[in-house]
C-alpha positions in Angstrom: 1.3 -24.3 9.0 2.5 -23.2 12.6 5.9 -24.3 11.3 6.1 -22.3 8.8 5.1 -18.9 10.8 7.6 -19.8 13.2 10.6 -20.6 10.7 9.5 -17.5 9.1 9.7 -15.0 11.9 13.2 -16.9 13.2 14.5 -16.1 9.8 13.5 -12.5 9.1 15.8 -10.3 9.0 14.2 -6.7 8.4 15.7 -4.8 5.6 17.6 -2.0 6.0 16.4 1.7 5.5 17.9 1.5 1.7 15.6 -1.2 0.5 12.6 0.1 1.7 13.5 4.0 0.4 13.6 2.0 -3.0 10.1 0.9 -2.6 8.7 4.1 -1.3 7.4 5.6 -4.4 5.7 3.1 -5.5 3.7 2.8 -2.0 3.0 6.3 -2.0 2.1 5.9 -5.9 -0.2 3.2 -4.4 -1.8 5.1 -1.4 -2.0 7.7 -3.6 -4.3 5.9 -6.3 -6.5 3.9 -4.3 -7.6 7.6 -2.2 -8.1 9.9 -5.4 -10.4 6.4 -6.5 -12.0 5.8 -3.8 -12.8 9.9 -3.8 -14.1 9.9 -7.2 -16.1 6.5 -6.5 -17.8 8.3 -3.6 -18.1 11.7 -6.0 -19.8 9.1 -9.0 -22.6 8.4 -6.5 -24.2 11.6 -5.9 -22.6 13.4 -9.4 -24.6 15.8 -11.6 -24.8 16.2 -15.4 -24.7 20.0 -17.1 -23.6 21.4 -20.3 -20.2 23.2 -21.0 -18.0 24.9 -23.9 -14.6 23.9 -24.5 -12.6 27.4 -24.5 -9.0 27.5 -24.8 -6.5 24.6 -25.8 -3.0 24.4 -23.6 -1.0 22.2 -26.1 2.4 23.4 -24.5 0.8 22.5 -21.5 0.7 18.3 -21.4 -2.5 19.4 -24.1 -5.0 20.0 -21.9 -8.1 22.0 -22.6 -10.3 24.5 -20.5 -13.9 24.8 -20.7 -16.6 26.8 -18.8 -20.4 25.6 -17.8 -22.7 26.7 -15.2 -24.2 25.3 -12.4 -27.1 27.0 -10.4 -26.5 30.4 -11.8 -22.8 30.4 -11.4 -20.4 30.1 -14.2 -17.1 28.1 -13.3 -14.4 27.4 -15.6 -11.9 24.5 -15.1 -9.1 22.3 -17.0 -8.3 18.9 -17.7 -6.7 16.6 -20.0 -9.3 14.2 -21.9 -9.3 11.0 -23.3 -10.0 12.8 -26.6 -9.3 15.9 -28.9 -12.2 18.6 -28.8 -12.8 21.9 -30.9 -13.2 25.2 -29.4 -16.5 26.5 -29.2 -17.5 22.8 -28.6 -20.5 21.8 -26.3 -19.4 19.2 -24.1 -21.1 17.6 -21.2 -19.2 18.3 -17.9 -20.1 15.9 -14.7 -19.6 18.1 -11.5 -19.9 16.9 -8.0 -23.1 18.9 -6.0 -21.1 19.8 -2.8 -18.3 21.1 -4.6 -19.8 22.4 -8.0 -15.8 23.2 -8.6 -15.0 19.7 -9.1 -15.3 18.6 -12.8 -14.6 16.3 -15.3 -15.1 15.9 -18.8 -15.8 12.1 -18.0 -18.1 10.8 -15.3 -16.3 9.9 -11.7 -17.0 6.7 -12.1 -14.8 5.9 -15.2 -12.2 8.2 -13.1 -12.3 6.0 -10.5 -12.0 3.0 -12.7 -8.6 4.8 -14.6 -7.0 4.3 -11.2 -7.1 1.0 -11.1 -4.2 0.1 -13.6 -1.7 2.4 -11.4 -2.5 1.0 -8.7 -2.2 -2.6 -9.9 1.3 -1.5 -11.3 2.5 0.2 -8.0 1.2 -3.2 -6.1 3.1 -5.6 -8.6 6.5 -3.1 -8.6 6.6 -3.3 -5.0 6.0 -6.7 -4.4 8.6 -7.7 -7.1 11.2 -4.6 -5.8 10.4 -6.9 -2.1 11.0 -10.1 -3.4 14.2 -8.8 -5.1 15.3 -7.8 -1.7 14.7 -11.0 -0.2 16.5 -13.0 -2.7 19.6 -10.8 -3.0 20.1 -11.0 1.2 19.2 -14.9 1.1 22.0 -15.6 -2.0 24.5 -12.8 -0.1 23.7 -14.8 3.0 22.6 -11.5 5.2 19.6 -13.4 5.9 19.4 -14.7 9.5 20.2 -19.0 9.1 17.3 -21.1 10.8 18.1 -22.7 13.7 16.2 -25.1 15.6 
């Protein structure tokens, strides 16, 4: 196994700045993914349950819907883009997390949390195919570095 290390760091040949601009997006799309899940798992442990009313429907605007509900006296109002189609004037449950009564969803953190991971298996799987591409096309143009022993 020791042989294979050492053949593998002889023949690496970093790429250049080009191939890994090409995979950037996708890494950030990653990092950006597993955080905003891993925030809304911690959110799902500790969320809170309360009542709201759908209010106004932004078709134009990727159809998203805004709705109001309360918590501890206070009456917030907030948007989002559901799973589902609503009615205005509709009761809906709203899941809010208790140090920031602000931040809302129309579905429960957890199944948030859970939504992320698709993207970030994609963004995994792009880059690692985007990498492997890169290493194929430098070992069949011969850039790679030849083993020597």
């Amino acid at each position: 196994m020791d042989d294979f290390w050492n053949r593998l760091v002889k023949q690496w040949n970093p790429p250049s700045w080009w191939n890994l601009v090409i995979t950037l997006p996708w890494v950030i799309g990653l990092a950006w993914f597993l955080y905003s899940g891993s925030v809304d798992r911690r959110i799902a442990a500790r969320e809170k349950k309360t009542s709201g009313t759908i209010r106004v429907r932004d078709i134009p605007n990727h159809d998203r819907y805004g709705y109001d509900y309360s918590v501890n006296g206070a009456t917030l109002t907030a948007w989002q883009i559901p799973e589902r189609d609503y009615q205005i004037g509709e009761s809906v449950r709203v899941y809010y997390d208790p140090l920031d009564p602000a931040n809302s969803s129309l579905s429960n953190f957890a199944a948030n949390a859970d939504a992320s991971i698709g993207p970030s298996v994609f963004c995994s799987v792009s880059t690692l195919i985007v990498a492997l591409v890169i290493v194929f096309l430098k070992k069949r143009t011969g850039t790679a570095r030849p083993y020597k022993s």
